[in-house]
C-alpha positions as CSV (number, residue, x, y, z in Angstrom):
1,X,112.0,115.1,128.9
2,X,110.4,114.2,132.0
3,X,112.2,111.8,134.0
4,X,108.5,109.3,134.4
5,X,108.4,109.2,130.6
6,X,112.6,107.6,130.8
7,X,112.2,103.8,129.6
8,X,111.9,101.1,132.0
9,X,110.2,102.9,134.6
10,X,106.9,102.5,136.2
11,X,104.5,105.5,135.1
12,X,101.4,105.0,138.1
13,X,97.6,105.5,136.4
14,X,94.5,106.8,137.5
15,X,93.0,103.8,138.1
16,X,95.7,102.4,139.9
17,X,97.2,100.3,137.5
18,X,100.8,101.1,136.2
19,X,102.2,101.1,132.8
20,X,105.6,100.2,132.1
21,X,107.5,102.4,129.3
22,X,109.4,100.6,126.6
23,X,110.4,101.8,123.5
24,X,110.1,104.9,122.6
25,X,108.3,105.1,118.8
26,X,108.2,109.2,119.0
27,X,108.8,111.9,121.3
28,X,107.7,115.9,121.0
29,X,108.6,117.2,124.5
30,X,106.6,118.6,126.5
31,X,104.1,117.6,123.8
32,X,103.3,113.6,123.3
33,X,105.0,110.2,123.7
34,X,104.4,107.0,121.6
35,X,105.6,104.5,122.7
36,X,105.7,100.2,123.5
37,X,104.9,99.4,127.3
38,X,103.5,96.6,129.3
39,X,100.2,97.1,131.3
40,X,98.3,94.6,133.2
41,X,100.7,92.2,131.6
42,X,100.1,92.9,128.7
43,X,102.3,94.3,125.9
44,X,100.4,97.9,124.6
45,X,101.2,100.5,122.5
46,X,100.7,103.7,124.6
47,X,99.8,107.6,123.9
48,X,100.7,109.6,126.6
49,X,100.0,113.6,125.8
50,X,101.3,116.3,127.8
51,X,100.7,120.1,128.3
52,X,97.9,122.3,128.8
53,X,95.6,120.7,125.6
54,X,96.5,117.2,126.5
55,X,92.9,116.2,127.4
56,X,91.5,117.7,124.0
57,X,94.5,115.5,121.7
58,X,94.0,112.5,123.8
59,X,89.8,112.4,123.1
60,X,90.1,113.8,119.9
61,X,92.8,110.6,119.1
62,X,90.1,107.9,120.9
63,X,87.5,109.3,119.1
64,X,89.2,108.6,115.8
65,X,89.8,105.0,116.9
66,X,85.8,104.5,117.6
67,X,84.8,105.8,114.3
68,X,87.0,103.4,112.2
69,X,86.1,100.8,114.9
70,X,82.2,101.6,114.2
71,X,83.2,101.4,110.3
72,X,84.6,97.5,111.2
73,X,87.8,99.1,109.3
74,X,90.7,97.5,111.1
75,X,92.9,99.5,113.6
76,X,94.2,98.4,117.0
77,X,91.5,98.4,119.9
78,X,91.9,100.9,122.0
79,X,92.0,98.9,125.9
80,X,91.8,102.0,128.1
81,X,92.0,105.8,128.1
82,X,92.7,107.0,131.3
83,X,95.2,109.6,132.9
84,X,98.6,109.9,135.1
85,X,97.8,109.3,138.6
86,X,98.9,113.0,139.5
87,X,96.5,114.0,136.2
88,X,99.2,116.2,134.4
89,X,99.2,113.4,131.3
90,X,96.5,112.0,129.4
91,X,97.1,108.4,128.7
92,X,96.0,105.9,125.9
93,X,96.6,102.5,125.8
94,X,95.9,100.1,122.6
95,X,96.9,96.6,121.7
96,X,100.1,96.7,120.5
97,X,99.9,94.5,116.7
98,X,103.9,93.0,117.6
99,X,104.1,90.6,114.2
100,X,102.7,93.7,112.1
101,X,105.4,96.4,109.8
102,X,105.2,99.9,109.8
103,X,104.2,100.7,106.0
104,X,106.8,103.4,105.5
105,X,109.4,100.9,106.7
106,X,107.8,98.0,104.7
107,X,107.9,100.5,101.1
108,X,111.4,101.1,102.0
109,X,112.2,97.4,102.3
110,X,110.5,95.8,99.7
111,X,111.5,95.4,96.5
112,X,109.9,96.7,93.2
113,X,107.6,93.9,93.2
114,X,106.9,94.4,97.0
115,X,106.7,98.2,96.5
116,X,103.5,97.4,94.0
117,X,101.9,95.4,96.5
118,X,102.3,97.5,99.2
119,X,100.8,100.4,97.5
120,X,97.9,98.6,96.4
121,X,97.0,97.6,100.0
122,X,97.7,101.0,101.0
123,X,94.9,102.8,98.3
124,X,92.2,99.5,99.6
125,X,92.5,100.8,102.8
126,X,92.0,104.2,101.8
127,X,89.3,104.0,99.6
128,X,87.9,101.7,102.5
129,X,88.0,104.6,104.7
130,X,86.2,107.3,102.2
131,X,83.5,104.5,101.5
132,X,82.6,104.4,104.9
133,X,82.9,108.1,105.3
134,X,86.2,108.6,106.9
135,X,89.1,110.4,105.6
136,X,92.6,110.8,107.2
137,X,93.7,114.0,107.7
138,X,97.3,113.3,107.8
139,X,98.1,110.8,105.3
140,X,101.3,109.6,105.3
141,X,102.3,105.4,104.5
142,X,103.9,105.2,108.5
143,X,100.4,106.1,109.9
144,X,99.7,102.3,108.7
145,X,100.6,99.2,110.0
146,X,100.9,96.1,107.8
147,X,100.0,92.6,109.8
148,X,100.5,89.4,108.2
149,X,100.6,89.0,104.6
150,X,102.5,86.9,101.6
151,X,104.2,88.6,98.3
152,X,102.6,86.0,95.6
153,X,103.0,87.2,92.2
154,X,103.1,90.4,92.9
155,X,100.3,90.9,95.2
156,X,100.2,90.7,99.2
157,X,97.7,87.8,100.0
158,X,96.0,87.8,103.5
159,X,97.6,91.2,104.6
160,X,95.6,93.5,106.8
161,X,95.9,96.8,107.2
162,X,95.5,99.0,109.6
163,X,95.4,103.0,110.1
164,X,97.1,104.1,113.6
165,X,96.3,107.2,113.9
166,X,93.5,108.3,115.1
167,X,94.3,111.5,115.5
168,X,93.8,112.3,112.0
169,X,90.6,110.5,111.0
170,X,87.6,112.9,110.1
171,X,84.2,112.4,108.9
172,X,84.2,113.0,104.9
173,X,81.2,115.0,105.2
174,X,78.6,115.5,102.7
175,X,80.0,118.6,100.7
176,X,82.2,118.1,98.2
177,X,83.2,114.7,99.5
178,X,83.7,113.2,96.3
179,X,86.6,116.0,96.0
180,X,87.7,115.2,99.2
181,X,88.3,111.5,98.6
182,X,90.3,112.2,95.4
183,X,92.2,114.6,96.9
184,X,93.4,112.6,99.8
185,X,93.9,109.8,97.4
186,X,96.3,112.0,95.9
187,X,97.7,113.1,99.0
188,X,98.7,109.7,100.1
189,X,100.1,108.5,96.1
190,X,102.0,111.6,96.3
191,X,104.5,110.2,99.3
192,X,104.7,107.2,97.1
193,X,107.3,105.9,95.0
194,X,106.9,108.1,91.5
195,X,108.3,104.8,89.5
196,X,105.2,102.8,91.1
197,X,102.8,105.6,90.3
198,X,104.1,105.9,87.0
199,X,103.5,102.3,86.0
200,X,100.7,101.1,88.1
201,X,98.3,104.2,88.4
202,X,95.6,103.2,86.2
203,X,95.7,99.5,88.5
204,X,95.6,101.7,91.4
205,X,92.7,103.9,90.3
206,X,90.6,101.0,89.0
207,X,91.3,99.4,92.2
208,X,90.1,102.2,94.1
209,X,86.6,102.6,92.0
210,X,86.4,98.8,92.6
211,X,86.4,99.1,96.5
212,X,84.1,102.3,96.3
213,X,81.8,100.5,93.9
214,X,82.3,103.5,91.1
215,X,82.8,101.6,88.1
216,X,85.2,101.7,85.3
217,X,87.4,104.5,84.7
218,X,90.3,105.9,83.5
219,X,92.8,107.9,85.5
220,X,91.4,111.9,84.9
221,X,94.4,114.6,84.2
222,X,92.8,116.3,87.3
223,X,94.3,113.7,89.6
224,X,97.9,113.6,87.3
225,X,97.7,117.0,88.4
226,X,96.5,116.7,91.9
227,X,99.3,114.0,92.8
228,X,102.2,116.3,91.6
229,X,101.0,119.4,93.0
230,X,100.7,117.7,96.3
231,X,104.3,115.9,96.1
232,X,105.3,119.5,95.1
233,X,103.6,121.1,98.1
234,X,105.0,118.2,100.7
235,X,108.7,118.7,99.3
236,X,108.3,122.6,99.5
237,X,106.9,122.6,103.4
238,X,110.3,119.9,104.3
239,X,112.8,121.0,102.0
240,X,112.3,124.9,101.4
241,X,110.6,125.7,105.3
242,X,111.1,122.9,107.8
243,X,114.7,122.6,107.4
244,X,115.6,126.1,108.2
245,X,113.9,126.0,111.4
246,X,114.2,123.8,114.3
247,X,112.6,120.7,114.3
248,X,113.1,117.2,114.4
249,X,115.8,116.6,111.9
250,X,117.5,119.8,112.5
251,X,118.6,122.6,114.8
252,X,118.7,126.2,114.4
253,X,120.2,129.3,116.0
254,X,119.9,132.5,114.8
255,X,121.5,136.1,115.7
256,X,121.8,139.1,113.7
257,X,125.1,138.1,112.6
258,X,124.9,134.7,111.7
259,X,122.6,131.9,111.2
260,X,123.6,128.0,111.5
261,X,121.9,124.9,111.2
262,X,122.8,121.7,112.4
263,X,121.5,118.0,110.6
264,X,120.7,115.8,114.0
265,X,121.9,112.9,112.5
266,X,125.3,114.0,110.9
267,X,127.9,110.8,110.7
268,X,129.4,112.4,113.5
269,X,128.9,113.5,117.1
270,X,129.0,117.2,115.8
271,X,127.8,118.9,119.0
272,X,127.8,123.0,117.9
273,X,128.2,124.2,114.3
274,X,132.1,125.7,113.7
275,X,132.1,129.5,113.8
276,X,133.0,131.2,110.2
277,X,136.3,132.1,111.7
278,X,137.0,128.3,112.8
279,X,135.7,127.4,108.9
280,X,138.5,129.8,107.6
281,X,141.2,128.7,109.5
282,X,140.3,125.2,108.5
283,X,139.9,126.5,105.1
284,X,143.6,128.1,105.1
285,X,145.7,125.3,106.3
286,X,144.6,122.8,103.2
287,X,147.3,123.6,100.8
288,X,146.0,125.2,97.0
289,X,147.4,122.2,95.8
290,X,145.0,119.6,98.5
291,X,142.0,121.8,98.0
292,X,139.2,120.3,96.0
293,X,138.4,123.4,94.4
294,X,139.3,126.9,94.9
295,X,137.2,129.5,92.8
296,X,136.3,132.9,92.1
297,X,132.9,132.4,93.7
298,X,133.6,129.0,95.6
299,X,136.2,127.4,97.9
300,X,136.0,123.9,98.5
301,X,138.2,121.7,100.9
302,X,138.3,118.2,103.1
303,X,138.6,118.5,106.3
304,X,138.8,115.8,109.3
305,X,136.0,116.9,112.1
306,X,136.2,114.4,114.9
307,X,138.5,112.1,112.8
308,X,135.5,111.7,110.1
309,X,136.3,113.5,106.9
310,X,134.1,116.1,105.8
311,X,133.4,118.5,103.2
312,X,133.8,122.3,103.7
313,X,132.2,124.5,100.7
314,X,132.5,128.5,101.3
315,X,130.9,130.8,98.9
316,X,132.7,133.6,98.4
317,X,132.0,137.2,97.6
318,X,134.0,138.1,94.5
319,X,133.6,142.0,95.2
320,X,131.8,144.7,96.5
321,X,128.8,144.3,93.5
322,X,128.6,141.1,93.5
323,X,127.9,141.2,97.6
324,X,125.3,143.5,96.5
325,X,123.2,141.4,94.3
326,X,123.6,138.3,96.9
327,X,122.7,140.1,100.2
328,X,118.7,140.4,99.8
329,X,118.7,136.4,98.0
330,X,119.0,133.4,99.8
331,X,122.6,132.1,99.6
332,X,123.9,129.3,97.7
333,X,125.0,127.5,100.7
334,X,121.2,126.9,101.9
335,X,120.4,126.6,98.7
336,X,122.3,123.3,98.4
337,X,121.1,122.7,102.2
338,X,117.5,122.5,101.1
339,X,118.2,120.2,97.7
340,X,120.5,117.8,100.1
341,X,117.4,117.0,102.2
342,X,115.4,117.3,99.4
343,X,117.0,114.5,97.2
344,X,117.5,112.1,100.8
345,X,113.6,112.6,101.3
346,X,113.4,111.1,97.7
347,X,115.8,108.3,98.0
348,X,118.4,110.0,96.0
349,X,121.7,109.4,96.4
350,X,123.8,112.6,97.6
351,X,126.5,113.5,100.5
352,X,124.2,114.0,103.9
353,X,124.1,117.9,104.8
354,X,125.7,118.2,107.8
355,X,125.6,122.3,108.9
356,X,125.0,125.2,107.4
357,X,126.4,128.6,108.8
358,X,125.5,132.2,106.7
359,X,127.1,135.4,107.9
360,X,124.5,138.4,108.3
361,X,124.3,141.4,109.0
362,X,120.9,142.3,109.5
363,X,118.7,141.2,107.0
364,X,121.3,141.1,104.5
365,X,123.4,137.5,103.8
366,X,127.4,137.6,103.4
367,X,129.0,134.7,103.2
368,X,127.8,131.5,103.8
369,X,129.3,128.1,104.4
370,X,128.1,124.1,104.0
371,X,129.5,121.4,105.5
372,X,128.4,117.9,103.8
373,X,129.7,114.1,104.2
374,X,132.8,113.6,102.3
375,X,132.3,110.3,99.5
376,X,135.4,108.5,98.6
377,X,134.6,107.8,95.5
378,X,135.6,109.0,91.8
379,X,133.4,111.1,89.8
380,X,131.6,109.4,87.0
381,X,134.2,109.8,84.3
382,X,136.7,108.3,86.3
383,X,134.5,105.6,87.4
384,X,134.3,104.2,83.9
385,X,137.8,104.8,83.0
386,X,138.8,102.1,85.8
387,X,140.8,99.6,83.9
388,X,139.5,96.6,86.6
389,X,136.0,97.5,86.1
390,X,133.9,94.2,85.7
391,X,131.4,94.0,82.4
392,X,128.7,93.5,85.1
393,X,129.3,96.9,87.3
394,X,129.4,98.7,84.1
395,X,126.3,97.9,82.7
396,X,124.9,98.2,86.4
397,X,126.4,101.7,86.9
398,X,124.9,102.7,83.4
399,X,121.6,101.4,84.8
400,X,121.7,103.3,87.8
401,X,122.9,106.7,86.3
402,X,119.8,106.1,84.1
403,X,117.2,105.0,86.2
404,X,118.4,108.4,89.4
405,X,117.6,110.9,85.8
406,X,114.6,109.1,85.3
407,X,113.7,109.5,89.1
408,X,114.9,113.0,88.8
409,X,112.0,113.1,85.7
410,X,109.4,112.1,87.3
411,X,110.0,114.3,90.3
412,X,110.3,117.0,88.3
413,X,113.8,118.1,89.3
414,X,116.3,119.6,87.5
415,X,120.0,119.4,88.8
416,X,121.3,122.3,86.2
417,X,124.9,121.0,86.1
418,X,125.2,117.7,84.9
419,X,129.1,117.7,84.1
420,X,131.3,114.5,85.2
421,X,132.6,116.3,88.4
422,X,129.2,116.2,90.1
423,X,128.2,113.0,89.6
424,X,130.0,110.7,92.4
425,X,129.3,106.7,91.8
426,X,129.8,105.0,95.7
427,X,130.4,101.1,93.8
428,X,127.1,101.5,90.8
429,X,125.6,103.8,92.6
430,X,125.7,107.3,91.2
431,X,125.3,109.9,93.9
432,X,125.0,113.8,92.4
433,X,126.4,117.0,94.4
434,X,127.0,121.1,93.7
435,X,123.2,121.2,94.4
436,X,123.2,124.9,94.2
437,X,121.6,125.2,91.2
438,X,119.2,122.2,91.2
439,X,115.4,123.5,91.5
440,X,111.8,121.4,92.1
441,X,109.5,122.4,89.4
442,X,105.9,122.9,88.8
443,X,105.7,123.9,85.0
444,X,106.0,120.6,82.8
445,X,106.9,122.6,80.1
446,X,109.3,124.0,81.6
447,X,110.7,121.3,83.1
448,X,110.9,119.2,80.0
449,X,113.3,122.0,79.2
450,X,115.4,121.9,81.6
451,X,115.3,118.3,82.5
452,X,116.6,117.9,77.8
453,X,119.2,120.0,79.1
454,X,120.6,118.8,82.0
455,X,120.4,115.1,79.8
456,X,122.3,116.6,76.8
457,X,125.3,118.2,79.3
458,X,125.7,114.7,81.1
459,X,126.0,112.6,77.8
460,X,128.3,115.7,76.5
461,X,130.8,113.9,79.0
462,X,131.7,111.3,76.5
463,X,132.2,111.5,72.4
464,X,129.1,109.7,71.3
465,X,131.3,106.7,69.5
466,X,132.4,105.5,72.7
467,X,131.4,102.6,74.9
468,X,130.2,104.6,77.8
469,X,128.1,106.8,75.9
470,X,126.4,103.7,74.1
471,X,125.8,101.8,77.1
472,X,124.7,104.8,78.6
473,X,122.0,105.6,75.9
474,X,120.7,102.0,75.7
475,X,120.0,102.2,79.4
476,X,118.3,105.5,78.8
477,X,116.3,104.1,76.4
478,X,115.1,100.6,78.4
479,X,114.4,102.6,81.3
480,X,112.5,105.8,80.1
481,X,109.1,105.0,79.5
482,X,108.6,108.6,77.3
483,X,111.1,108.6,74.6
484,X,110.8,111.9,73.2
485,X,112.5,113.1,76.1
486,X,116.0,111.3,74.6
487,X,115.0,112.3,71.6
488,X,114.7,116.4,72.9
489,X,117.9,115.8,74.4
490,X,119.8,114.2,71.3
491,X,120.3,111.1,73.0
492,X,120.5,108.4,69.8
493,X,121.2,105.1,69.9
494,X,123.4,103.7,66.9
């Protein structure tokens, strides 16, 4: 990073004036800066954009800004565009909104209640945009800023919104615009919480038509459809591309023989990923006895890196054959990498990834190896068999377990082993691992499918005349809006 960018020092402008660098919001090196600063005495939010198309991203952002400005739709003004006083850095300066929340930060705050009220600030804003003939090209809740407002009743009174990023905003344009709308519509609902979609949509829609001035109307299986093919498509470019290449949550080397990734935010100071001989050695000294698993096709141990306890899995090659049929598909190991960010970028609880290291040779995979955070915590069967366990954590934990499945329904994910083992519960909280078989699907046929199934080999856990299983079931059956899903899966309540 260059050293002018560092905070608390003096960055020297075009016009003279100087701007003070505080906080740093978001870095791409060599790329762009946001950040908080002080100019003039004043406390501003500041662009600066670096390298050779610095000039084109810095009008391109301004020019945003003056179009929603034009529209009267509220964003912060933008108090000077000018450059770095040796011209290398473009430089944008707006008022900084200090009293007002970040909306990504505000959803993950706020309550269920909250969440509602949120969201339907979120879709006015929007639908304020396409109205005036804007749309934002990258729609995601942090690209808005929330100032003021009051949760009364569920709604957020005297709140105003405002879009950040100017970057992003486009004319609609006069083909197909009406698609357009909808379709970012859906875009944004899609990054939103699915249990808020799933009961407020039709609120959400009518609200939109409302602002637009399009009348009554119901919500069209074209946007059902829209709004999970686009959660499906935002998942797929994270979990199944982004994370197994370097970028900002992860790092990535890779050689002919062997490729690693490291999480940047592992609960340790992790500062290179352990070779595969360094894994096996670790692996050897935990006595058959101390080893959480040890397997035909997996080995699975605790180890202490940097006196924080982690998990090591290996997957092994039983034989020559079975190497075969692995080598050309992607290995287990990165298979569980991509569903650990997967299910954190959903708010479901599982151990953090921490690195993931595959022997190659070539194109073709060998072994491979996943480190995770180790959770001390029993598994779910053991949880309820806790002879101290309070009325009230019970029923809570059966809550919980019900409502993650129902999260995992209306995601559309299916974990495909749902024994005991793999369920952790940190306090109520149930937090699922063994990820290597869970997939993201697109089909809801097939889903429902899979989703009956992985239902009917969790409640297997229990004989169906016991208290867990009852609880269980009645917690199922407040919380899932569709019942014929229980009924698919045999879930009964007596």
């Amino acid at each position: 990073m260059n050293v002018t960018l560092a905070i608390n020092t003096e960055m020297m402008l075009a016009d003279g004036s100087s701007l003070r660098i505080g906080q740093h919001l978001r870095l791409l090196p060599g790329r762009r800066l946001v950040c908080f600063g002080e100019w003039q005495g004043k406390q501003v939010l500041a662009k600066v954009f670096m390298g050779k198309r610095a000039a084109h991203y810095a009008e391109r952002d301004a020019n945003g800004v003056k179009r929603l400005l034009e529209a009267h739709l509220a964003t912060p003004p933008l108090l000077a565009q000018t450059s770095s006083q040796a011209g290398d850095m473009q430089v944008l300066l707006y008022e900084a909104l200090t009293g007002a929340e970040n909306a990504e930060q505000a959803l993950q705050a706020a309550d269920a209640s909250g969440r509602s009220a949120i969201t339907r600030q979120l879709v006015e804003a929007v639908a304020a945009q396409h109205e005036a003939g804007l749309v934002q090209t990258d729609m995601y809740p942090k690209n808005f800023l929330i100032e003021n407002g009051t949760l009364k009743h569920g709604t957020l009174e005297n709140a105003t919104v405002h879009a950040i990023d100017g970057d992003g905003i486009r004319p609609l344009g006069r083909f197909f615009s009406s698609w357009r709308a909808w379709h970012n519509l859906a875009v944004l609902l899609a990054k939103l919480d699915p249990e808020v979609l799933d009961r407020d949509l039709p609120a959400l829609v009518q609200r939109y038509r409302e602002v637009r001035q399009l009348g009554a109307g119901s919500v069209s299986p074209l946007l059902r459809r829209l709004i999970d093919a686009c959660r499906w498509y935002a998942s797929y470019q994270y979990a199944d591309k982004k994370v197994l290449r370097t970028c900002s949550d992860v790092i990535v080397h890779k050689t002919s023989a062997l490729f690693t990734a490291l999480n940047r935010q592992p609960p340790m100071s992790l500062l290179a990923v352990p070779s595969p001989a360094e894994l096996d050695g670790w692996i050897s000294q935990v006595a058959s006895a101390e080893a959480l698993k040890r397997g035909n096709t997996s080995t699975v141990v605790r180890h202490d890196l940097d006196n924080v306890p982690v998990v090591i899995k290996r997957y092994n090659i039983k034989n020559f054959w079975h190497g075969i049929g692995r080598a050309w598909r992607q290995s287990r190991a990165a298979v569980s990498w991509r569903n650990g960010f997967r299910l954190q970028r959903y708010g479901i609880g599982t151990p953090k990834p921490i690195a993931l290291v595959e022997e190659r040779w070539g194109p073709f995979r060998r072994r491979a190896y996943l480190l995770a955070e180790y959770l001390d915590a029993p598994d779910v069967s053991g949880y309820f068999e806790q002879p101290n366990l309070s009325d009230e954590d019970y029923l809570q934990a059966c809550r919980h377990i019900a409502r993650m499945f129902y999260q995992l329904k209306l995601l559309k994910i299916s974990h495909g082993d749902c024994k005991a083992s793999n369920i952790k519960m940190v306090n109520t909280t149930p937090y699922l691992i063994d990820l290597d078989s869970m997939q993201e699907h697109v089909s809801c046929y097939r889903f429902a499918r899979y989703h009956a199934r992985d239902l009917r080999r969790f409640m297997r856990n229990w004989p169906p005349q016991s208290r867990v299983y009852r609880m269980l079931a009645h917690a199922f059956a407040d919380i899932y809006r569709d019942a014929a899903f229980l009924k698919k899966a045999g879930i009964s309540i007596n």
